[in-house]
N, C-alpha and C positions, 0 to 999 in steps of 0.2 A: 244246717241240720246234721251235715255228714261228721262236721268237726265236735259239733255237739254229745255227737253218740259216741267219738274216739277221744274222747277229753284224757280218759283214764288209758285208753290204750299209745295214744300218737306217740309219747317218751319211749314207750319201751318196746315198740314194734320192731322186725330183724330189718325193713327196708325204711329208710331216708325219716329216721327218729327226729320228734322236736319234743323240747323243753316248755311248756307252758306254766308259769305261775300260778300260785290260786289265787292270788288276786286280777291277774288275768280273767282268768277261769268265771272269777266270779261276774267283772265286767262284762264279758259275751255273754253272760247267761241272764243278766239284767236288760241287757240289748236286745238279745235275739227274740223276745215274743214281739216287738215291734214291726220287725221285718218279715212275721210267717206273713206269707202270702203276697208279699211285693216285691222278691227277688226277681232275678233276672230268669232261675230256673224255674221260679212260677210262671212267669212269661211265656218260655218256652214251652213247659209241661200244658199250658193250656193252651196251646197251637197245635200241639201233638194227640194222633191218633191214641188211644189207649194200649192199642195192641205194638207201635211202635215205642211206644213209652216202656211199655212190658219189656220188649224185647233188647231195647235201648240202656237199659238199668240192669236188667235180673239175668238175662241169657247169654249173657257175652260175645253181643256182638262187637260190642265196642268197651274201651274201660270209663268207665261211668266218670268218674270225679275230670277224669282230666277234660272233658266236653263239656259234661253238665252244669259241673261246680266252678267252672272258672274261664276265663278268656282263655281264646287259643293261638291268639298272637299269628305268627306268621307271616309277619309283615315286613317289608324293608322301605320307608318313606323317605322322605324328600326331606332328609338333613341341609341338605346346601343350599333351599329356601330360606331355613333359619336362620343357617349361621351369615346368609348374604342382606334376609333384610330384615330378618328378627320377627318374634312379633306381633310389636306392633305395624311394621307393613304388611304383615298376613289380615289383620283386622283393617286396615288401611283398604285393601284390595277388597277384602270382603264388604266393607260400607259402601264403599261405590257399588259393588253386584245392588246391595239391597237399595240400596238408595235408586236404582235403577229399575225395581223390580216392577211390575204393570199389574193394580189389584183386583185388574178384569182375566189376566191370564190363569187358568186352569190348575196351574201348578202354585202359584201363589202362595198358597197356605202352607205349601211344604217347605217350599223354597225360602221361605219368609222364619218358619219355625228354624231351619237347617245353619241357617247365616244366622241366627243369632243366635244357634248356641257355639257358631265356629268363635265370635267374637270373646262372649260368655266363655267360653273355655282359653281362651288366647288371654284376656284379663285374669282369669286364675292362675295360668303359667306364671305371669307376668308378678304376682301378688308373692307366687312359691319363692321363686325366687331373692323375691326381697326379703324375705324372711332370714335366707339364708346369710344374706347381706348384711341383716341388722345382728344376727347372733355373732358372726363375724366381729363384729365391731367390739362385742360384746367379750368375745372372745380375746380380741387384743387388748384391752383394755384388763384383762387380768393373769396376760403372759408374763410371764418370767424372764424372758432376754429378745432383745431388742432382735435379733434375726427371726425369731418366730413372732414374734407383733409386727413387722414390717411385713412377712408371709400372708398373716390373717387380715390385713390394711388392706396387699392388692386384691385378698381372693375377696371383700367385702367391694370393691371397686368393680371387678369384674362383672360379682353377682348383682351388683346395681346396674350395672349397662347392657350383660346377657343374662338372659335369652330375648331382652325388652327390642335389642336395637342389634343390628348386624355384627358380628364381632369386627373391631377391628387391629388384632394382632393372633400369634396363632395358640397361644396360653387363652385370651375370650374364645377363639374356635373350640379347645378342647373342652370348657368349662360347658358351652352352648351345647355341644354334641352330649355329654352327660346331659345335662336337664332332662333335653329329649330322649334320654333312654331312659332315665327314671320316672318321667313323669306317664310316657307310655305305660311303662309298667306298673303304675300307680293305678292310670285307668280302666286297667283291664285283668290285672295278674294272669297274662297270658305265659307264652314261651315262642322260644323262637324269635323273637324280636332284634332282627339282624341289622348288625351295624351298615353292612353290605361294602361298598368300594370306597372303603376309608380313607387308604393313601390318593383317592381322586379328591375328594370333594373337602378336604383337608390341605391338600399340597397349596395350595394358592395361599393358604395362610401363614404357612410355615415358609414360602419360598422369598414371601412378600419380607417375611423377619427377617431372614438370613441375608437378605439383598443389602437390606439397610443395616444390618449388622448390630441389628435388635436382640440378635438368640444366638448363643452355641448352640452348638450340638448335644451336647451336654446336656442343655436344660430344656431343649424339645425331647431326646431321652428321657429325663426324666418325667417329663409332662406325659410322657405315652405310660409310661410303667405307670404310674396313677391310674392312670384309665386303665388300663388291664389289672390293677388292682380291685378299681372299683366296680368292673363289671362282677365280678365274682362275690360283689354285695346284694346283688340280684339275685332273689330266693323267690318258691312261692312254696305253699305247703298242700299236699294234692293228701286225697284218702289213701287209705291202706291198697287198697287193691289197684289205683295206679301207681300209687311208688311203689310196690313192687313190677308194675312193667316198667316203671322210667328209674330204676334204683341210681341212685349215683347223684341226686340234686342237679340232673341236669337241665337248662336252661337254653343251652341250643341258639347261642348269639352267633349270627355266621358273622365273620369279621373277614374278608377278604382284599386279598392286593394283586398287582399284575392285570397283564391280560394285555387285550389291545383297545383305544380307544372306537368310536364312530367312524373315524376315518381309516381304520385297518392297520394303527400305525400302534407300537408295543407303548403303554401305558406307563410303563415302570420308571418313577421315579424314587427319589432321596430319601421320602418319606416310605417307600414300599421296603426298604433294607429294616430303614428302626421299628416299622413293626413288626419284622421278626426277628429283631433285637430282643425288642420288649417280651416278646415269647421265650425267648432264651433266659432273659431274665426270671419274670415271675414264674413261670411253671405251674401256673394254675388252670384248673379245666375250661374257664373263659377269659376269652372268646373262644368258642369253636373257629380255631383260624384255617384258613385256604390261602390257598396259590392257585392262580389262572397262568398256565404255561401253556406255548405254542411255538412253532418253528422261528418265531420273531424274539422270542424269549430272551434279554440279556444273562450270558453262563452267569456273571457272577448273582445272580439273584438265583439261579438255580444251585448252584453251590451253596450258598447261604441259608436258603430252603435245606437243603438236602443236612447242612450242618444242625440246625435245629431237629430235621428226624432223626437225627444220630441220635439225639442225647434222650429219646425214647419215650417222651409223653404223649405221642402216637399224635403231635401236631408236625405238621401243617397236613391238611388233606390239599388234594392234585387236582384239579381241575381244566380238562385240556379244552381248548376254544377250540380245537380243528375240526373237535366231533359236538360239540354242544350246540357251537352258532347255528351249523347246519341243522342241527334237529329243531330249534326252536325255530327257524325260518321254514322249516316242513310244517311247522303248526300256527302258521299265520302272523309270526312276529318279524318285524321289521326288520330289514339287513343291519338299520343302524341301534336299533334299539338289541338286539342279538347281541351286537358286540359288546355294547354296557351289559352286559347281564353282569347277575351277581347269585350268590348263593345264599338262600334262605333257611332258617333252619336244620337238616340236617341233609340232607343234598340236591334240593329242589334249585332248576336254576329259575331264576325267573329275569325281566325287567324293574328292578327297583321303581318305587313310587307309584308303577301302572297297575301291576298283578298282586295277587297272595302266593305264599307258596302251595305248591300240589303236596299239603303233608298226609303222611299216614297213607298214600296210594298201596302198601305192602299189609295194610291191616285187612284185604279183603282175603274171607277164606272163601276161597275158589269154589271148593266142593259144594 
């Protein structure tokens, strides 16, 4: 409804303008008498008090579009599920739960609806992706010179084996991690949707290439700048009166490296230098990138750090483990889960996969 009433203004507003077609224009407005009343925000609006709803929309307690009208992301999951069994052993795992489930226990019916739409969604991942596979082919088959059809061959290969089955090289990891960032974002048009401890849950694939003598360096560099190219394909379009509090198209991917493992020992490896490579390179506002430093810190990953803030696009943020571990272990989290943290969105630390971030904790006015 919000986009409906800014049709004429969204192009030419002073914060975070979009372009809409009238043939667009015209689609959504064929579409949208279908949807009054079965949005998400109806949902919500009919769980709510009236006078929170009042207060929620018109009186500024909060900015309206970016709650009401859209996901709010905030999450950092379990990438290294995927890319380990894909999935189809995520569906795998889940038919056992269900197949397991007892039609006399209490929870039954939830649990029963819940697993099948993990599955039901895990077969649409799986459906996206082929798609991508077959334009692929499509694609090659009307390039122009044999290095760019050999390119669109393997990335049609890839996309038929990830995100369906575990990757196994570290070009399938990096295609595998895309999916699931886009396709979260498809789900939800949230924000925030943080890579979280990328050179971890990555390095095994890149280190497993390099061993066997599968990858330069080279071309795991360039496999990264793609990906920080393509996060910066991740848009969503908020109303006027949150992009003026979020002006800048931002998106708020926390992407972080470093730190120290579960066992207290520094984290930093091969693949934590070329992500902030790949920031030196593309110089685009995503990933929102970090650095986890601490007394274990190798200098030259802090030099390297420190070279990318020279060059002034106000990346990498700092992030010190000496003062975080301890605070997240004063509010009930694990010594081992502590030290996996990662950063969420725009400085929340959290444990990847278990929590959401704590966002917007500053939007409370005190008074």
């Amino acid at each position: 409804e919000w986009l409906e009433a800014e049709f004429d203004t969204v192009e030419t507003r002073a914060a975070d303008p979009f372009f809409i077609s009238e043939k667009t224009k015209a689609e959504l407005r064929a579409v949208y008498p279908y949807w009054k009343g079965k949005t998400c925000s109806d949902l919500a609006k009919s769980n709510m008090d009236p006078l929170a709803y009042d207060c929620f929309t018109k009186h500024g307690m909060y900015t309206p579009g970016n709650y009401f009208y859209n996901g709010i992301g905030h999450v950092n999951v379990n990438y290294a599920e995927v890319l380990k069994i894909g999935y189809r052993g995520i569906i795998e795992k889940t038919q056992k739960e269900l197949d397991g489930l007892q039609v006399y226990c209490p929870e039954y019916v939830r649990r029963h609806n819940f697993l099948t739409a993990v599955i039901e969604s895990c077969e649409a991942a799986i459906a996206y992706s082929k798609r991508y596979a077959a334009l692929a082919r499509v694609e090659a088959q009307k390039a122009r010179s044999e290095t760019r059809r050999a390119e669109l061959l393997l990335i049609a290969k890839n996309c038929d084996r990830v995100p369906e089955y575990g990757a196994s090289s570290f070009y399938e990891a990096c295609q595998s991690f895309w999916f699931v960032q886009l396709l979260l974002q498809i789900e939800s048009s949230g924000h925030s949707i943080s890579p979280g401890r990328f050179d971890q849950y990555m390095y095994p694939y890149y280190k497993a290439d390099r061993d066997a003598g599968k990858i330069t360096i080279e071309q795991a560099q360039e496999y990264l700048d793609c990906i920080w190219v393509k996060l910066n394909d991740i848009n969503k379009v908020r109303d006027a009166a949150s992009a003026d509090g979020f002006a800048g198209y931002g998106m708020f991917q926390n992407l972080i490296v470093g730190g120290q493992n579960v066992y207290g020992m520094d984290a930093t490896n091969e693949l934590s230098y070329l992500c902030i490579e790949a920031a030196m390179h593309v110089r685009l506002p995503q990933p929102s990138f970090s650095v986890r430093v601490w007394n274990g810190s190798p200098q030259d990953l802090l030099v390297k750090a420190a070279a990318l803030t020279r060059i002034g696009t106000g990346l990498p943020a700092y992030y010190n483990d000496e003062i975080i571990i301890p605070a997240m272990m004063a509010r009930g989290v694990s010594l081992e889960d502590a030290r996996d943290y990662c950063i969420i969105g725009c400085v929340e630390p959290q444990k990847g996969g278990k929590t959401d971030g704590w966002h917007d904790a500053a939007f409370f006015n005190m008074c």
